[in-house]
C-alpha positions, 0 to 999 in steps of 0.5 A: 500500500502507499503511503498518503503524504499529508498535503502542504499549506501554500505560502504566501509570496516571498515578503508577505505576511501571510496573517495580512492576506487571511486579514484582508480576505476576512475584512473583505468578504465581511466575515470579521470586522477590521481589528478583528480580522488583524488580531486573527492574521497576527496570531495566524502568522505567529503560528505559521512562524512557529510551525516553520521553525518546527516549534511545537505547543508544550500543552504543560505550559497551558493553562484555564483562561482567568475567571474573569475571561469567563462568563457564566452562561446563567448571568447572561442577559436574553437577546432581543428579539430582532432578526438582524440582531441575531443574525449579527451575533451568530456571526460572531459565535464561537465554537469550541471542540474538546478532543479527548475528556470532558476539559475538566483539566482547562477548567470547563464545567459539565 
């Protein structure tokens, strides 16, 4: 059988940040607001930095986000009831997969 390489990402042209290019894209096709999209391309393009140089994450470094950083869902207020509003906030969601356990290590409650 033979083996399957795993496929590479495309670089971007010599001397361009490749997190302006993502930012740009996200900006225009108005899936991020400007500083949004610009906080993405730079953590985008530090981890492409990182992964050039063959750094790895050391997970033993990582830790739960600060109890301010979190909010209890139970405090939340409810959303108006207006279309565009929700349509607003559901572009802004975020979903969050844990691999593996419950995320009890990162703090997270079930």
């Amino acid at each position: 059988m033979a083996e399957h390489a795993e496929p590479k990402a495309a670089a971007a042209p010599r001397g361009v940040d490749p997190g302006s290019l993502i930012s740009d894209a996200l900006t225009k096709a108005g899936v991020l607001d400007a500083g949004s999209a610009r906080a993405y391309g730079s953590l985008f393009s530090r981890f492409m930095r990182q992964q050039r140089r063959g750094l790895q994450l050391d997970w033993a470094k990582a830790t739960p986000p600060s109890k301010d950083s979190v909010l209890d869902y139970g405090l939340l207020e409810p959303c108006p009831d207006k279309d565009s509003l929700h349509q607003e906030l559901l572009n802004k969601i975020a979903i969050v997969k844990l691999n593996g356990g419950l995320g009890s290590g990162m703090g997270c409650k079930v």
